[in-house]
C-alpha positions as CSV (number, residue, x, y, z in Angstrom):
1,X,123.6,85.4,99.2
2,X,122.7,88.8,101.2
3,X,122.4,88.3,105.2
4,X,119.7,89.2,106.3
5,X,120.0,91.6,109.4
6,X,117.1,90.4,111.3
7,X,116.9,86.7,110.5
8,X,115.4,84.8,113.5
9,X,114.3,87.6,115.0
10,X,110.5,88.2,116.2
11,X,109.4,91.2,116.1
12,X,106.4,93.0,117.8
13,X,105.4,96.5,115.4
14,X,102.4,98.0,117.2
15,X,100.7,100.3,115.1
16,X,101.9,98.0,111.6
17,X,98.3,99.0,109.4
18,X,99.5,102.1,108.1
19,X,102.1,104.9,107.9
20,X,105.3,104.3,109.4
21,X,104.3,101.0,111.3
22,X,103.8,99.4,108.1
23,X,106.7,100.3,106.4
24,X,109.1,99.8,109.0
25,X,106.7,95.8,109.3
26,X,107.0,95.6,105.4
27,X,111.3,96.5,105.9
28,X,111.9,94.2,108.7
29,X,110.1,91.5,107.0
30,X,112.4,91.8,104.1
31,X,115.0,90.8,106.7
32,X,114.2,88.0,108.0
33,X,112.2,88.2,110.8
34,X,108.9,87.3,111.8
35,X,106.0,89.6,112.5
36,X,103.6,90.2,114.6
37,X,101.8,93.0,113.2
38,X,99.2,95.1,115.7
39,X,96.7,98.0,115.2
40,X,93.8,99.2,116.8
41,X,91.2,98.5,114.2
42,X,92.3,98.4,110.1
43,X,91.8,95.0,109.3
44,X,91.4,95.2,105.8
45,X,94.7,97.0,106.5
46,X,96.3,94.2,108.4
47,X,95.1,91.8,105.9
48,X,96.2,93.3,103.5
49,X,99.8,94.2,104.6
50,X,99.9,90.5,104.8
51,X,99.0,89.3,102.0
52,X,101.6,91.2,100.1
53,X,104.3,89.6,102.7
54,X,102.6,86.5,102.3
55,X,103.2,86.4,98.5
56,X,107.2,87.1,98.9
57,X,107.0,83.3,99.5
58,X,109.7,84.0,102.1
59,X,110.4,81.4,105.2
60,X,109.6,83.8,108.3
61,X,106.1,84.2,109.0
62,X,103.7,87.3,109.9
63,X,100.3,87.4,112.4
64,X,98.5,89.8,113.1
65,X,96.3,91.3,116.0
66,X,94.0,93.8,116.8
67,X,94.5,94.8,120.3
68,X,93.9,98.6,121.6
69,X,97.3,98.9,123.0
70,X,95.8,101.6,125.4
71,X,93.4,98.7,127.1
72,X,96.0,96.7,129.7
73,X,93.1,93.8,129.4
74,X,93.2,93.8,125.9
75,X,97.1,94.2,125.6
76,X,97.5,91.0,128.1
77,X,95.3,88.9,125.9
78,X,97.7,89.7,123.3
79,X,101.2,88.7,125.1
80,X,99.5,85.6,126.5
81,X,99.0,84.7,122.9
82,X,102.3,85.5,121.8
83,X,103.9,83.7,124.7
84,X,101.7,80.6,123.8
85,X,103.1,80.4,120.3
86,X,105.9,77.9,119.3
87,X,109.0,79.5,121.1
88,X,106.9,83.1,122.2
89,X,110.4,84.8,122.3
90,X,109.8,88.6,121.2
91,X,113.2,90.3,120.6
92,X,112.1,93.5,118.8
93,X,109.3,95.6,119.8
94,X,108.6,98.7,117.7
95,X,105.5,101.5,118.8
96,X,104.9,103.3,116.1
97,X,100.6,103.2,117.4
98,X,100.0,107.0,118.5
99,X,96.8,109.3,117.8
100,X,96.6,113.4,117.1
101,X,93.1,114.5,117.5
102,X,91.6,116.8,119.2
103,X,92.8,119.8,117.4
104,X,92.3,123.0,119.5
105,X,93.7,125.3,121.5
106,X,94.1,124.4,125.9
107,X,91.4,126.5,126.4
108,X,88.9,124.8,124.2
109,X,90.2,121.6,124.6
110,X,87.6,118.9,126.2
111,X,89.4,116.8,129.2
112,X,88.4,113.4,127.8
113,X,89.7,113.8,124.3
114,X,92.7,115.2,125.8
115,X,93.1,112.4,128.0
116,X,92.6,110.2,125.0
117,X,95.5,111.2,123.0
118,X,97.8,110.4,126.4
119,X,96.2,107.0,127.2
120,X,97.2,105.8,123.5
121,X,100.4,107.8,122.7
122,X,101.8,107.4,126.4
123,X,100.1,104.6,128.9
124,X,99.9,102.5,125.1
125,X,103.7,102.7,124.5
126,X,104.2,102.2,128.6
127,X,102.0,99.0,128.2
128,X,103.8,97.3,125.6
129,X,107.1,98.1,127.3
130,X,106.4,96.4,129.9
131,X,104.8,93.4,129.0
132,X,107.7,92.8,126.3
133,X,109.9,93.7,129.2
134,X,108.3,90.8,131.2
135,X,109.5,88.4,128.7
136,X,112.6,90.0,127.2
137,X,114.7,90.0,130.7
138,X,113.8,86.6,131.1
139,X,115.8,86.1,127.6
140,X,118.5,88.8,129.1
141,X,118.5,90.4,125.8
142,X,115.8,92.4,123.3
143,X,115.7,95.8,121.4
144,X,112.4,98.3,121.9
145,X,111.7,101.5,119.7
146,X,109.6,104.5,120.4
147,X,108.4,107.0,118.2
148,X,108.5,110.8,119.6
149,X,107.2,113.6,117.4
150,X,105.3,117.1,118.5
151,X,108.3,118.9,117.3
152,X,109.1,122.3,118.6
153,X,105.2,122.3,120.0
154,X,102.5,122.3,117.6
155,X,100.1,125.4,118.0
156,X,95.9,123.4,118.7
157,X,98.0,120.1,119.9
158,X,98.9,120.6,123.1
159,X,98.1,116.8,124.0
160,X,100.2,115.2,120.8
161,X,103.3,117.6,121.7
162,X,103.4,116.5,125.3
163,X,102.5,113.0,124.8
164,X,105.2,112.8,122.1
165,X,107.8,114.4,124.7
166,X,106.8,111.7,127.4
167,X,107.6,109.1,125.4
168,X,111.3,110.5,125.2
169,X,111.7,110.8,128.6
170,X,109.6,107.2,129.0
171,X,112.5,105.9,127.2
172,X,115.1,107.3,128.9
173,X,114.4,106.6,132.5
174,X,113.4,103.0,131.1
175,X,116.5,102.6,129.6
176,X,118.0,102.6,133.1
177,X,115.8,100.1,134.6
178,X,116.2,97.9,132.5
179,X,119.9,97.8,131.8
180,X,120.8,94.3,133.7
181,X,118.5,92.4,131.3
182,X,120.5,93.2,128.3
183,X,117.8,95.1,127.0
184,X,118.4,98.2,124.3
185,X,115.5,101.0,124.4
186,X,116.1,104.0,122.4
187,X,113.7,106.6,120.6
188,X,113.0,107.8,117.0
189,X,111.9,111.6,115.6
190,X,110.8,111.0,112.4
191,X,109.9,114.5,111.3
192,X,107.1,115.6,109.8
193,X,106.2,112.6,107.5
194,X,103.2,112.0,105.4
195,X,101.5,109.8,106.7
196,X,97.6,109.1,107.1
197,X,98.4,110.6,110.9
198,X,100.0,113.8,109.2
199,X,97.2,114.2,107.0
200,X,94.5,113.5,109.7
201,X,96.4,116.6,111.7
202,X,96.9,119.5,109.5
203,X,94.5,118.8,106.6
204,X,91.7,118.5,109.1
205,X,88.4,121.1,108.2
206,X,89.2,123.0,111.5
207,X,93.0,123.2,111.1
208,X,92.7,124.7,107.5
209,X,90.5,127.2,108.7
210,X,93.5,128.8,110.5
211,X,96.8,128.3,109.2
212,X,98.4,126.7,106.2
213,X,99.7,123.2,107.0
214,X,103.5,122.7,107.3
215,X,105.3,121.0,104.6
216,X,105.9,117.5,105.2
217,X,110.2,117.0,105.0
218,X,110.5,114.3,106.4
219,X,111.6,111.2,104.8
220,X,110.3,107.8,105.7
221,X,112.3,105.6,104.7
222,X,114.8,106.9,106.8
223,X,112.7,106.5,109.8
224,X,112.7,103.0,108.4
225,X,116.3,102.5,108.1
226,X,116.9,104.0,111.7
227,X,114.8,101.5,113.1
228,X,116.3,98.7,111.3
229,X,119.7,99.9,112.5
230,X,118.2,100.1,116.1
231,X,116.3,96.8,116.0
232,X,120.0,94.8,114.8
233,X,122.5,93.6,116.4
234,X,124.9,97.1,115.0
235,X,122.9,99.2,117.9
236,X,124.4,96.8,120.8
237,X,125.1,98.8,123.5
238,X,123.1,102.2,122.2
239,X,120.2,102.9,125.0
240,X,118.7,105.8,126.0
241,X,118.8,107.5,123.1
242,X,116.8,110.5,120.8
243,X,117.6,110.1,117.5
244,X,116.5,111.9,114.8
245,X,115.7,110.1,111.3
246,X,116.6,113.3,109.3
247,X,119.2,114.9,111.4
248,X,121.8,112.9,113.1
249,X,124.6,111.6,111.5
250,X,123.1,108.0,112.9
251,X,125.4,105.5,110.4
252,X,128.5,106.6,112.7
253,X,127.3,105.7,115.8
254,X,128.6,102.0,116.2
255,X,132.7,103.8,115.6
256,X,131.5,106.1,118.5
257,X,129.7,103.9,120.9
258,X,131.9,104.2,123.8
259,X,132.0,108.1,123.7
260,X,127.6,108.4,123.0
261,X,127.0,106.1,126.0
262,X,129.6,108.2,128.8
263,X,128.1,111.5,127.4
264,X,124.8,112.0,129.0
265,X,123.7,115.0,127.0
266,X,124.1,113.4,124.2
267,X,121.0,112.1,122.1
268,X,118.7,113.0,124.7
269,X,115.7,115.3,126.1
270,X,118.4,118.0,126.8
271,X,118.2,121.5,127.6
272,X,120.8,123.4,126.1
273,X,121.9,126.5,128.6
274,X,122.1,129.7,127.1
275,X,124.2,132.8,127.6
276,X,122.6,135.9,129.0
């Protein structure tokens, strides 16, 4: 009989009604582990997503909840019910939640949608660090991954491409912090994936009106994999880190452990010097 890589586990996936969120709840699932599944709104989503689990006939179990993970109040409500459940260990918390819109250039950009984009993309993923934080050092151990994206900057979204690069240095500096507890933080790019958020972006009225939409390369499932190799016990020791699902060699890093973690340019915001 296969093992399963995540049996016993619970884990958190915050954005889990579509796109990558879903997958990566549908993957882990598969696993063994139990899921609490959280979006925004989307619950014929939700409900959906677990009624297919549901019919696997598997023994772990899957919730879910529909918490705005930008409200703290409404993010608190959802750890106290998760800490009142039989056992409320969390061990794995995934953010995958994150929003695009407004498309438009700084200059025509209104402040408040601006400032929307940060206080889901950035103060949600900072919120659901740290209330798993509050319960994972207690347990001196746990595994949390963030989703970056923006790519080289994305011409009309200013407020995705810097909310997407604060969430790389987010987990960084929070990998630090929280290195006593046990607790493993790193950081996905998953490339430019089709998703309902990719589509939502670059098929939009207002975007096509300007430029052609890139082509989405990236693959999924990879992004998937990564975060199942992250979320298991083969990441031990690998914190800090940018990973990208398309590009880095990621299946070698447990030979090279020792040498990633003493390198601190490696897998990370870095700015390469250049010769003049």
């Amino acid at each position: 009989m296969k093992t399963m890589m995540l049996e016993g586990k619970t884990a958190i996936i915050a954005g889990a009604s579509r796109g990558i969120g879903r997958a990566i709840a549908k993957r882990f699932f598969e696993e063994g582990a139990d899921i609490i599944a959280i979006a925004r709104y989307n619950s014929d989503d939700l409900s959906q997503l677990i009624s297919e689990m549901r019919n696997r006939k598997c023994s772990n179990k899957i919730i879910a909840l529909l918490c705005d993970i930008s409200q703290e109040g409404q993010v608190r409500e959802a750890f106290d019910f998760i800490g009142n459940r039989k056992n409320g260990k969390i061990d794995i918390l995934v953010n995958t939640a994150g929003i695009a819109e407004p498309y438009a250039p700084i200059f025509e950009s209104e402040f408040l949608e601006w400032k929307k984009v940060f206080e889901t993309n950035v103060f949600g993923t900072f919120l659901m660090m740290k209330y798993t934080i509050l319960q994972m050092r207690e347990n001196k151990s746990g595994k949390i991954i963030n989703f970056s994206g923006g790519g080289d900057g994305l011409e009309g979204f200013s407020a995705y491409s810097a909310s997407k690069v604060a969430i790389v240095r987010l987990t960084e500096t929070v990998a630090k912090e929280v290195k006593p507890f046990g607790i493993d933080i790193n950081v996905i790019a998953p490339g430019p994936v089709h998703t309902k958020l990719f589509a939502d972006m670059f098929f939009s009225k207002t975007f096509l009106e300007s430029k052609n939409a890139p082509p989405a390369t990236g693959d999924i499932q990879k992004s998937v994999e990564l975060a199942l190799f992250l979320a298991s016990d083969k990441s031990n020791g690998l914190s800090g880190k940018f990973l990208s699902a398309n590009w880095d060699n990621w299946s070698k890093i447990p030979e090279n452990l020792d040498l990633i973690m003493s390198e601190p340019n490696v897998f990370t915001l870095r700015r390469v010097k250049g010769e003049l």
